[in-house]
PDBQT receptor file of N, H, CA, C and O in Angstrom, charges set to zero:
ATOM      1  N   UNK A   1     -11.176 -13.538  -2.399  1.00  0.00    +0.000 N 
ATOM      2  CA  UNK A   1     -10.166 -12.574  -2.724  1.00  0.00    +0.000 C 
ATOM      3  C   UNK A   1      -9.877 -12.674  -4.213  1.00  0.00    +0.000 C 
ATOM      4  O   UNK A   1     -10.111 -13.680  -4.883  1.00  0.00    +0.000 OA
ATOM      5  N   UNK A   2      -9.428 -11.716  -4.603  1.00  0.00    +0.000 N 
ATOM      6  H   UNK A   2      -9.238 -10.899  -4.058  1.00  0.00    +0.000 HD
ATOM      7  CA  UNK A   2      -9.631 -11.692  -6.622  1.00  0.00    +0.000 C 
ATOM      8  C   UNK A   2      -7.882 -11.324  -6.698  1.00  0.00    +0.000 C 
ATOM      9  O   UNK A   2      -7.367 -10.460  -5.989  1.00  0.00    +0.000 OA
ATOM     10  N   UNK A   3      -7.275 -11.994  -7.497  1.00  0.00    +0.000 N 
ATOM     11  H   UNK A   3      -7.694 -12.696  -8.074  1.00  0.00    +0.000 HD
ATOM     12  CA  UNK A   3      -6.311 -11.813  -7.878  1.00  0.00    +0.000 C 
ATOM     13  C   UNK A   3      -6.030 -11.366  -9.423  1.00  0.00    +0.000 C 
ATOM     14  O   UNK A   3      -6.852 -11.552 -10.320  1.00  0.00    +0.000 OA
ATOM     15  N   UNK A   4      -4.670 -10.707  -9.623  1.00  0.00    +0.000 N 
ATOM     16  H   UNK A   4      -4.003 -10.555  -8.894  1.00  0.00    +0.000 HD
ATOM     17  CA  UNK A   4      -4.271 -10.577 -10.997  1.00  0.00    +0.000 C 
ATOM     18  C   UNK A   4      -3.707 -10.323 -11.052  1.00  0.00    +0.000 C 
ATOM     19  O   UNK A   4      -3.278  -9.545 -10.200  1.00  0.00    +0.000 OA
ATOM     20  N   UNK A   5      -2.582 -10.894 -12.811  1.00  0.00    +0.000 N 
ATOM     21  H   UNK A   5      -2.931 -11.526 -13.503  1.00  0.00    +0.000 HD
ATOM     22  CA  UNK A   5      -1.719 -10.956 -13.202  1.00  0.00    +0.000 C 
ATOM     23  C   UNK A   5      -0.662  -9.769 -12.888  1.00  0.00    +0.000 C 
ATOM     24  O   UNK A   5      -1.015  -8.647 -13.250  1.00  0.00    +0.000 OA
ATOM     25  N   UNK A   6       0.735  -9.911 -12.182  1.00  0.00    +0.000 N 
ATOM     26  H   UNK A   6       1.022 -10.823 -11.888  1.00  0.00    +0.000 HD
ATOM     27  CA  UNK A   6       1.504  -9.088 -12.273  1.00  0.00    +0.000 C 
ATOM     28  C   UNK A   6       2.300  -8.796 -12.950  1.00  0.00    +0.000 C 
ATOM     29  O   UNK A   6       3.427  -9.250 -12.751  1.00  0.00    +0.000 OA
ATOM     30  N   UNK A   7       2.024  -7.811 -14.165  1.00  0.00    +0.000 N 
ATOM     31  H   UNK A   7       1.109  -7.442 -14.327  1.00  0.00    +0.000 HD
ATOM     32  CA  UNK A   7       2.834  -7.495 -15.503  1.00  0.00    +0.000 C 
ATOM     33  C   UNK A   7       3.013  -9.325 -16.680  1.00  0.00    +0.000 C 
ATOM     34  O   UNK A   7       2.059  -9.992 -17.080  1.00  0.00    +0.000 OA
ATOM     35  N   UNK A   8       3.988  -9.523 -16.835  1.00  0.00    +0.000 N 
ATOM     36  H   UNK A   8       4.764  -8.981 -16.510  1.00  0.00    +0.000 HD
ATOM     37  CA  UNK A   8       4.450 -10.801 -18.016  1.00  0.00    +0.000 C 
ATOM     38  C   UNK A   8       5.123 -11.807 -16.596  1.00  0.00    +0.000 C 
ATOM     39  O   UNK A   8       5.808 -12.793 -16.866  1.00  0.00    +0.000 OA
ATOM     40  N   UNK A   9       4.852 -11.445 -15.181  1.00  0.00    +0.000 N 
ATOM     41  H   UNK A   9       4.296 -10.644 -14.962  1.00  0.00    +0.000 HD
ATOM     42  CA  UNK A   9       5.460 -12.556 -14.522  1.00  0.00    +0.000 C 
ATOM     43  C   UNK A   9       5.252 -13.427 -14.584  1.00  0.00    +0.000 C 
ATOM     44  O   UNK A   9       6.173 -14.233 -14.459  1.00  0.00    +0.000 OA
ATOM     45  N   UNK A  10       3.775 -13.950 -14.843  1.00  0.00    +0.000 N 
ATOM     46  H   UNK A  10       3.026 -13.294 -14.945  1.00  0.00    +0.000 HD
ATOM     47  CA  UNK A  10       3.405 -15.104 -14.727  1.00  0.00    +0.000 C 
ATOM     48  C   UNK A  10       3.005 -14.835 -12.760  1.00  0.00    +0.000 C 
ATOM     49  O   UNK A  10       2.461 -15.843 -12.310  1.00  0.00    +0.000 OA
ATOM     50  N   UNK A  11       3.109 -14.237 -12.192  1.00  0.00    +0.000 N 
ATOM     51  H   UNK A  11       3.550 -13.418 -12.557  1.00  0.00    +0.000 HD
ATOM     52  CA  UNK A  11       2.840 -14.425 -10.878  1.00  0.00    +0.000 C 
ATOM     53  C   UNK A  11       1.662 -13.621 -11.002  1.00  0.00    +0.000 C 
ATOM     54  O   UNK A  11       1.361 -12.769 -11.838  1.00  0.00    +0.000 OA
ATOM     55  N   UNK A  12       0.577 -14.413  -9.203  1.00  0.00    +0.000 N 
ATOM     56  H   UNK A  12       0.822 -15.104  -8.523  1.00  0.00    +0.000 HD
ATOM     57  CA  UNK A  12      -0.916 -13.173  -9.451  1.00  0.00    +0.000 C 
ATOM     58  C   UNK A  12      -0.595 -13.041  -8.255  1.00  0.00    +0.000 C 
ATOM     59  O   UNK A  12       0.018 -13.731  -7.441  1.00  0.00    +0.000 OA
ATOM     60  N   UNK A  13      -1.310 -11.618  -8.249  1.00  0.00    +0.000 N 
ATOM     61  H   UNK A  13      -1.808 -11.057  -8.911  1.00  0.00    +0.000 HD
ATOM     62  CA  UNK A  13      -1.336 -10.974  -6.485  1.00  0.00    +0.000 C 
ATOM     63  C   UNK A  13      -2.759 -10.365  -5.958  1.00  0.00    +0.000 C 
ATOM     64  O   UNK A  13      -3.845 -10.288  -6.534  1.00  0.00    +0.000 OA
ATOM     65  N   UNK A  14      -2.437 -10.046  -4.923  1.00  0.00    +0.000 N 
ATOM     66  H   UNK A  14      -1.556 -10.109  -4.455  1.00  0.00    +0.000 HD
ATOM     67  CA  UNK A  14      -4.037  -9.740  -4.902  1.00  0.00    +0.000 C 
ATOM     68  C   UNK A  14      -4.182  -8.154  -4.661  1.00  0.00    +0.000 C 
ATOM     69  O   UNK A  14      -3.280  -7.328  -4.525  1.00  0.00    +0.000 OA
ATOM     70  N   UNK A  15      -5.618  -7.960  -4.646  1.00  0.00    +0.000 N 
ATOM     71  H   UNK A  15      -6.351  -8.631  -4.756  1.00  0.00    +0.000 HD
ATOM     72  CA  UNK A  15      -6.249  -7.031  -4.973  1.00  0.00    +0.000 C 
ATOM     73  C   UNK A  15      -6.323  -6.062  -3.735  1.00  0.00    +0.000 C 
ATOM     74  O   UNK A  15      -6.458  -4.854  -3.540  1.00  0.00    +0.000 OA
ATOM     75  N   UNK A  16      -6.128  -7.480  -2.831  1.00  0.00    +0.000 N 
ATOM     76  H   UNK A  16      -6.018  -8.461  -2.990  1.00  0.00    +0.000 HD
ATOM     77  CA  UNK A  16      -6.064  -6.808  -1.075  1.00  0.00    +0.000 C 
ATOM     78  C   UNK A  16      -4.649  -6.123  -0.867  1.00  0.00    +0.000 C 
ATOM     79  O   UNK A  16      -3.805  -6.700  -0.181  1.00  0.00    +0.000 OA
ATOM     80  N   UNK A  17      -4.310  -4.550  -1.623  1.00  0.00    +0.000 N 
ATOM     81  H   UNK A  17      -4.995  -4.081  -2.181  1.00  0.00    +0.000 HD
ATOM     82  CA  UNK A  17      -3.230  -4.335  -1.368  1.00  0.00    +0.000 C 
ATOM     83  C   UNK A  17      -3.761  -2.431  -1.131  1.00  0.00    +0.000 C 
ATOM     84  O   UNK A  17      -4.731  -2.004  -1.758  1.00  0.00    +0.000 OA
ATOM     85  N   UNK A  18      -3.055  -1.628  -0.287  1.00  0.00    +0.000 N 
ATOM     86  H   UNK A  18      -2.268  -1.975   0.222  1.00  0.00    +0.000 HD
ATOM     87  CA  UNK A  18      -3.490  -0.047  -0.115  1.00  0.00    +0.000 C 
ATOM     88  C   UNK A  18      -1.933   0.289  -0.641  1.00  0.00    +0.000 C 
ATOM     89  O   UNK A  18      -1.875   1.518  -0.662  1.00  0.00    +0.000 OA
ATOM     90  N   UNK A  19      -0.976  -0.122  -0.964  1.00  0.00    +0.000 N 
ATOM     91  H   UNK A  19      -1.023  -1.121  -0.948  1.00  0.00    +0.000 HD
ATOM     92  CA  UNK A  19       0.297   0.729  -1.378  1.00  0.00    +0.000 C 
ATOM     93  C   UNK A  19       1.001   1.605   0.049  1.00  0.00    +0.000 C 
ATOM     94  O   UNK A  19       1.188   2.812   0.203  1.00  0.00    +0.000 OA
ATOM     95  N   UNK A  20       1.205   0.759   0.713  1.00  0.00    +0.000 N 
ATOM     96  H   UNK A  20       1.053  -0.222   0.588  1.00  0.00    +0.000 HD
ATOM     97  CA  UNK A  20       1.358   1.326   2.015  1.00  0.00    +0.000 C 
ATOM     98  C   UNK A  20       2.894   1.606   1.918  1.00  0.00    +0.000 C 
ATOM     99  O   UNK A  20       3.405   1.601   3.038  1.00  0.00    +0.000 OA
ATOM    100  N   UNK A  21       3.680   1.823   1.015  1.00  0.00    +0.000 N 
ATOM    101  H   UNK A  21       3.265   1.827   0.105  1.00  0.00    +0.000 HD
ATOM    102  CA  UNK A  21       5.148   2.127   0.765  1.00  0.00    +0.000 C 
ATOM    103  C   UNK A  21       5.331   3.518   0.839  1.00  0.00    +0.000 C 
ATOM    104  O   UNK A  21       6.469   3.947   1.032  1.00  0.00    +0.000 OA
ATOM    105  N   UNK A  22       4.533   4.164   0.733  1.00  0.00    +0.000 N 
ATOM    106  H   UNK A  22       3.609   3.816   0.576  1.00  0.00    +0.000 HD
ATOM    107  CA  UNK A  22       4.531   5.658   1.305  1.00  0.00    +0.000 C 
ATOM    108  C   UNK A  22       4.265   6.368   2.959  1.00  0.00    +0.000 C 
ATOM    109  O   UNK A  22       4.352   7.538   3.332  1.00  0.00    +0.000 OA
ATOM    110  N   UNK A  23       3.842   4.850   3.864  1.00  0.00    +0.000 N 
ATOM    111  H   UNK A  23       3.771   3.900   3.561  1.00  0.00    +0.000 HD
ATOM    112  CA  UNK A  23       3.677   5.083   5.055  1.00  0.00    +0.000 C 
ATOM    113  C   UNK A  23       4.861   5.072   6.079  1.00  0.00    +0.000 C 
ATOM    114  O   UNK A  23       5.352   3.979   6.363  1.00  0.00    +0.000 OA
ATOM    115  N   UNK A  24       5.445   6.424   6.760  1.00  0.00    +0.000 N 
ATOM    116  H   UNK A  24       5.046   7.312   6.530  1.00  0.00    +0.000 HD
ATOM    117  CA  UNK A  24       6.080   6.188   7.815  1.00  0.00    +0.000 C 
ATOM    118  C   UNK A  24       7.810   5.965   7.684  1.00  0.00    +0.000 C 
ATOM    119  O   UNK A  24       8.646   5.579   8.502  1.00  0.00    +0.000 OA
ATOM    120  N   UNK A  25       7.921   6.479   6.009  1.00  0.00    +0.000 N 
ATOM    121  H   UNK A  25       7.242   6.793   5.345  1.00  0.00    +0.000 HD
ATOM    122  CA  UNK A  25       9.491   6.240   6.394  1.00  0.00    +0.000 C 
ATOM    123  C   UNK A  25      10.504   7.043   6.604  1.00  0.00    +0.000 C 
ATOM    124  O   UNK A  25      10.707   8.083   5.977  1.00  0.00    +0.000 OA
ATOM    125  N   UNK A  26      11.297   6.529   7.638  1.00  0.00    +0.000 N 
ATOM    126  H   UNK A  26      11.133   5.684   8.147  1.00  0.00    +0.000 HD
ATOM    127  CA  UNK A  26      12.348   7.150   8.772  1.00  0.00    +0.000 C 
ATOM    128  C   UNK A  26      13.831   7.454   8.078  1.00  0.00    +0.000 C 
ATOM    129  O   UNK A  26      14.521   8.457   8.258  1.00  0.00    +0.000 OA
ATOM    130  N   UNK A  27      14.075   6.511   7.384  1.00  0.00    +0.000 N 
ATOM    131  H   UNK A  27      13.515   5.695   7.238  1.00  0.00    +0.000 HD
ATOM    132  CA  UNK A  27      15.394   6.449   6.763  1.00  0.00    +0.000 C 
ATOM    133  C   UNK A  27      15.858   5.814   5.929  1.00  0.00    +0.000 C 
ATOM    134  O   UNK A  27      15.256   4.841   5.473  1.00  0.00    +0.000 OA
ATOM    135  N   UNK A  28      17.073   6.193   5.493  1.00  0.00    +0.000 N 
ATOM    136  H   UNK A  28      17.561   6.983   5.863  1.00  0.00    +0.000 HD
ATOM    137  CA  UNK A  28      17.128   6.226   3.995  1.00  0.00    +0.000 C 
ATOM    138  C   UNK A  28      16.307   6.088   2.957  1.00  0.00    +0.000 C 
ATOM    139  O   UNK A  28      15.176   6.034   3.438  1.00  0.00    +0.000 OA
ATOM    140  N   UNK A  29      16.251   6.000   1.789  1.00  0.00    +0.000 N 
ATOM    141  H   UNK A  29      17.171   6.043   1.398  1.00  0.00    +0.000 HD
ATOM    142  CA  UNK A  29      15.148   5.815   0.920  1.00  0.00    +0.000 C 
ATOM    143  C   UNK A  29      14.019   6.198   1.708  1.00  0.00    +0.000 C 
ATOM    144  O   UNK A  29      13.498   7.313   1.676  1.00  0.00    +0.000 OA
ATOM    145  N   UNK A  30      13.618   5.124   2.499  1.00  0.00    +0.000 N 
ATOM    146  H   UNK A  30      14.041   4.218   2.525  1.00  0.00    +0.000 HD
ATOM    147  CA  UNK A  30      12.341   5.213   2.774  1.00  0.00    +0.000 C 
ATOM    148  C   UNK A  30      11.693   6.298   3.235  1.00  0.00    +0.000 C 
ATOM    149  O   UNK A  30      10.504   6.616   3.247  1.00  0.00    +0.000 OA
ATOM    150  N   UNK A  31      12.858   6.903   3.682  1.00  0.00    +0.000 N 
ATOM    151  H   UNK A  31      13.824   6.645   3.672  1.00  0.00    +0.000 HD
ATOM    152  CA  UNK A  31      12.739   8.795   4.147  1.00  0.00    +0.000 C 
ATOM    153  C   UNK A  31      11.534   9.710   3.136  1.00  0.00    +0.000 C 
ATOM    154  O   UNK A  31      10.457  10.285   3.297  1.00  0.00    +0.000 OA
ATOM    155  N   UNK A  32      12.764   9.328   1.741  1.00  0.00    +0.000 N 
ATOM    156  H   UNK A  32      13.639   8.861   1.611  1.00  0.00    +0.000 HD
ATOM    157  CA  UNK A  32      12.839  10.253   0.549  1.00  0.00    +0.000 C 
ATOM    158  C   UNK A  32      11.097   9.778   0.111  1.00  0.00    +0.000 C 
ATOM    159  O   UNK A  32      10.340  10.748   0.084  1.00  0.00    +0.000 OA
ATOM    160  N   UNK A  33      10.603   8.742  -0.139  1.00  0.00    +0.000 N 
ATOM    161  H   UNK A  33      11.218   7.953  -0.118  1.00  0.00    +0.000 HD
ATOM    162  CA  UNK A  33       9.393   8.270  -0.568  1.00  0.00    +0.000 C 
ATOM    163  C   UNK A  33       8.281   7.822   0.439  1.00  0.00    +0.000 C 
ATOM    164  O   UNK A  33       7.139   7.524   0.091  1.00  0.00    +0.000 OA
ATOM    165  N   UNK A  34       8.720   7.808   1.657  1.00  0.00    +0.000 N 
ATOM    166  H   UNK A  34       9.648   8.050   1.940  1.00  0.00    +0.000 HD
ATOM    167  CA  UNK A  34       7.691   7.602   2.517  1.00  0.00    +0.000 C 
ATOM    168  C   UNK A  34       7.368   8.425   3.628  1.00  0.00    +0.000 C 
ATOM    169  O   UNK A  34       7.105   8.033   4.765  1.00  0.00    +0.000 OA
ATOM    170  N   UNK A  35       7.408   9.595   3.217  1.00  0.00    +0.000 N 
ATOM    171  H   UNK A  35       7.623   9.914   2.294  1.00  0.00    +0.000 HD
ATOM    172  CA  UNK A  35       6.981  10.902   4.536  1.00  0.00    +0.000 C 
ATOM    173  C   UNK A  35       5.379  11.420   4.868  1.00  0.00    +0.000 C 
ATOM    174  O   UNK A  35       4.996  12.529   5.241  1.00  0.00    +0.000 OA
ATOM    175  N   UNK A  36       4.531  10.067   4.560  1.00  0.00    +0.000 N 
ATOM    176  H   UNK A  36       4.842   9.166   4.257  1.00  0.00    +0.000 HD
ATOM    177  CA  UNK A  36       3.004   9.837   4.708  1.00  0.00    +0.000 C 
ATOM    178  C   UNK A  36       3.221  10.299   6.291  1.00  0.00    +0.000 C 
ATOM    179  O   UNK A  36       4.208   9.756   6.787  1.00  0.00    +0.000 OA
ATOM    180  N   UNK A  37       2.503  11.186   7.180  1.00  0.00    +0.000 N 
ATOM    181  H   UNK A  37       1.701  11.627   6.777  1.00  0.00    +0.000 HD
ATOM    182  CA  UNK A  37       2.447  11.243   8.513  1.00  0.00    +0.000 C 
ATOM    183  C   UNK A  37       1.366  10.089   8.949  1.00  0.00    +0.000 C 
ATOM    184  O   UNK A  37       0.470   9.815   8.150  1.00  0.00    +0.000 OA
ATOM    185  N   UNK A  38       1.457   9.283  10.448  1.00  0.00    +0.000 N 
ATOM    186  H   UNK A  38       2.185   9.506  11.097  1.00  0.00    +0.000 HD
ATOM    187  CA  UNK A  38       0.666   8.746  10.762  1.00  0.00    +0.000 C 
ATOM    188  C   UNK A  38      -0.780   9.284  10.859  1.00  0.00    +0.000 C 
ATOM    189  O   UNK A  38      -1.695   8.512  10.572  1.00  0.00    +0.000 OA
ATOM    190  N   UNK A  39      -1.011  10.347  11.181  1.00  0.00    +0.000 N 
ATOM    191  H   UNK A  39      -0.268  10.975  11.414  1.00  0.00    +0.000 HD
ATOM    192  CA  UNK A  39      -2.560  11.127  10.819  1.00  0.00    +0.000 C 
ATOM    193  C   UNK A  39      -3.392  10.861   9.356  1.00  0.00    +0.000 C 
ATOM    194  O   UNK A  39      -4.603  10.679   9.228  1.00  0.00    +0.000 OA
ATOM    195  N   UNK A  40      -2.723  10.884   8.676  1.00  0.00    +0.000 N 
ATOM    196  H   UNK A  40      -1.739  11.032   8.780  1.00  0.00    +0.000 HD
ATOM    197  CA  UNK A  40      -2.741  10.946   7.155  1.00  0.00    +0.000 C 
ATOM    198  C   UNK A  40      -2.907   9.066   6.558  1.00  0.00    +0.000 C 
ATOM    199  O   UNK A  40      -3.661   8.562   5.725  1.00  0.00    +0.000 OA
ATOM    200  N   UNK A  41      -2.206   8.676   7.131  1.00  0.00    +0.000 N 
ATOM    201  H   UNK A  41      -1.593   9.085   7.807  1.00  0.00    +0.000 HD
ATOM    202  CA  UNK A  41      -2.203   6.987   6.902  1.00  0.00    +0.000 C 
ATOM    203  C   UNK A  41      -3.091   6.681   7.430  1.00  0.00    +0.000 C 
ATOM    204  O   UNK A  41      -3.595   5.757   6.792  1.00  0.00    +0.000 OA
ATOM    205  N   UNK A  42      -3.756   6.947   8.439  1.00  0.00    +0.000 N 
ATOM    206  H   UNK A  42      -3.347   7.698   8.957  1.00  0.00    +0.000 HD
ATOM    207  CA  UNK A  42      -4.648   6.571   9.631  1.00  0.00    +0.000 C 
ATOM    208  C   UNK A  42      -5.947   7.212   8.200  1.00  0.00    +0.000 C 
ATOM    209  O   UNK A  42      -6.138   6.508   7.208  1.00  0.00    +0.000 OA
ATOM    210  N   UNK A  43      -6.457   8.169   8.329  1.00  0.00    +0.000 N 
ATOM    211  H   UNK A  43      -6.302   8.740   9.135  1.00  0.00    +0.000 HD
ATOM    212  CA  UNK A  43      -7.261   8.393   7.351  1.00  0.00    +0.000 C 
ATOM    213  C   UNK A  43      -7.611   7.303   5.703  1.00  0.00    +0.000 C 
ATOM    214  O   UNK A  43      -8.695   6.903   5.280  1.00  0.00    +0.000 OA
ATOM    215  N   UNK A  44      -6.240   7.110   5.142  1.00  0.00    +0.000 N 
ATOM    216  H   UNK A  44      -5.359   7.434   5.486  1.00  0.00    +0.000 HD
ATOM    217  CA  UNK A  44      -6.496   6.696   4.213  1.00  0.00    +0.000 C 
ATOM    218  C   UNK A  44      -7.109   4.971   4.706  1.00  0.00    +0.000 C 
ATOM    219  O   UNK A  44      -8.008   4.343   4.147  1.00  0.00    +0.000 OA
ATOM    220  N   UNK A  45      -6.189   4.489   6.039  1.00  0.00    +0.000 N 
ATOM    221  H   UNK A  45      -5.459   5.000   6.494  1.00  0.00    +0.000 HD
ATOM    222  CA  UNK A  45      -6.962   3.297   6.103  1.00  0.00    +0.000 C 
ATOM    223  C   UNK A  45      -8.319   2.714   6.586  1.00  0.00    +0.000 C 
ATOM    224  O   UNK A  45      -8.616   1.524   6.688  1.00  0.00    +0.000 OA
ATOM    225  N   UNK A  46      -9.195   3.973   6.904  1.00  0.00    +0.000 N 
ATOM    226  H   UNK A  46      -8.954   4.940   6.821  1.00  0.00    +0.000 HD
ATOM    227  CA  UNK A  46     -10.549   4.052   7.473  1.00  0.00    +0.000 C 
ATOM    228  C   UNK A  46     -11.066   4.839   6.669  1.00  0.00    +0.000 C 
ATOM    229  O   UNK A  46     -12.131   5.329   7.044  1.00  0.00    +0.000 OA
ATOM    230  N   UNK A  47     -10.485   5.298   5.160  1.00  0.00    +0.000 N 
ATOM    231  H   UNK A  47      -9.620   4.900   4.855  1.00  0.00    +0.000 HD
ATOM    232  CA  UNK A  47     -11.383   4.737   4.133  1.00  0.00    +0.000 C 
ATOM    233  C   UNK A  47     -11.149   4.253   3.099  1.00  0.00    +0.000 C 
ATOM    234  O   UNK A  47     -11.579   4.669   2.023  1.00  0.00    +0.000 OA
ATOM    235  N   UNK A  48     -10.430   3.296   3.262  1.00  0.00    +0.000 N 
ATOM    236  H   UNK A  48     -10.081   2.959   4.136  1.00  0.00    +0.000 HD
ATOM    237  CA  UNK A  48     -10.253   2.221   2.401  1.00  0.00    +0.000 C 
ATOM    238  C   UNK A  48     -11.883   0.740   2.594  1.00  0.00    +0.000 C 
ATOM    239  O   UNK A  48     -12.397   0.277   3.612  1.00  0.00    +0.000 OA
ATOM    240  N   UNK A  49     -12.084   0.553   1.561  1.00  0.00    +0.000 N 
ATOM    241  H   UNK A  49     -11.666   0.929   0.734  1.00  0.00    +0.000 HD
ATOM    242  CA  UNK A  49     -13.652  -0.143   1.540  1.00  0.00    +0.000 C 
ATOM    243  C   UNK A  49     -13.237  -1.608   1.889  1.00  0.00    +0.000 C 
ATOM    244  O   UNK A  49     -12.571  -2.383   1.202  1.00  0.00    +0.000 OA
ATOM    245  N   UNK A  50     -13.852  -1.820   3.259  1.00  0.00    +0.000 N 
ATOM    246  H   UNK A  50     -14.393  -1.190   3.816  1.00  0.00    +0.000 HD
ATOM    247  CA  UNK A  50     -13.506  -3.134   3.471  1.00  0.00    +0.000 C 
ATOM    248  C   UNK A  50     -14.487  -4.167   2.305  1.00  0.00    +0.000 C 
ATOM    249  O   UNK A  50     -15.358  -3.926   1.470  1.00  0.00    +0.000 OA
ATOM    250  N   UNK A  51     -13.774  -5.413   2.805  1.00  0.00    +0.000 N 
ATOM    251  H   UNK A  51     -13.066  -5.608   3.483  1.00  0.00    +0.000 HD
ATOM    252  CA  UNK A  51     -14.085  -6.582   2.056  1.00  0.00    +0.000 C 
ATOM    253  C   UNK A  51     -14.546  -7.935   2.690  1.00  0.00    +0.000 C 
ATOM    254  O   UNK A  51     -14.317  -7.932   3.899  1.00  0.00    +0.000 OA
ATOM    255  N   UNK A  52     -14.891  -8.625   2.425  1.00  0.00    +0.000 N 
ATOM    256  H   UNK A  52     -15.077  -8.628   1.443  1.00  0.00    +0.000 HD
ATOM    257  CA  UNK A  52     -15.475  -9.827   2.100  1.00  0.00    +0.000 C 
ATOM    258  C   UNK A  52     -14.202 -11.014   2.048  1.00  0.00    +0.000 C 
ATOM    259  O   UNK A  52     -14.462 -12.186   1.777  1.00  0.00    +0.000 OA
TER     260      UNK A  52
């Protein structure tokens, strides 16, 4: 797994990430920024390139 630097934190993260903060949200906030339908999420994660 390959990691890297997050911004001046000094912390690393990894690479194994799809931004899934747009998937599925019901309420509050998560309403306003996450109205990805499950059809649509389902897609992006079957093609996302697996790994090693």
């Amino acid at each position: 797994m390959q990691y890297n630097p997050l911004g001046r934190t000094g912390l690393l993260v990894s690479e194994l990430c799809l931004g899934t903060m747009t998937f599925g949200g019901q309420d509050g906030i998560w309403k306003q920024i996450g109205g990805l339908a499950q059809e649509s999420a389902d897609g992006l994660v079957r093609a996302a390139p697996a790994t090693a």
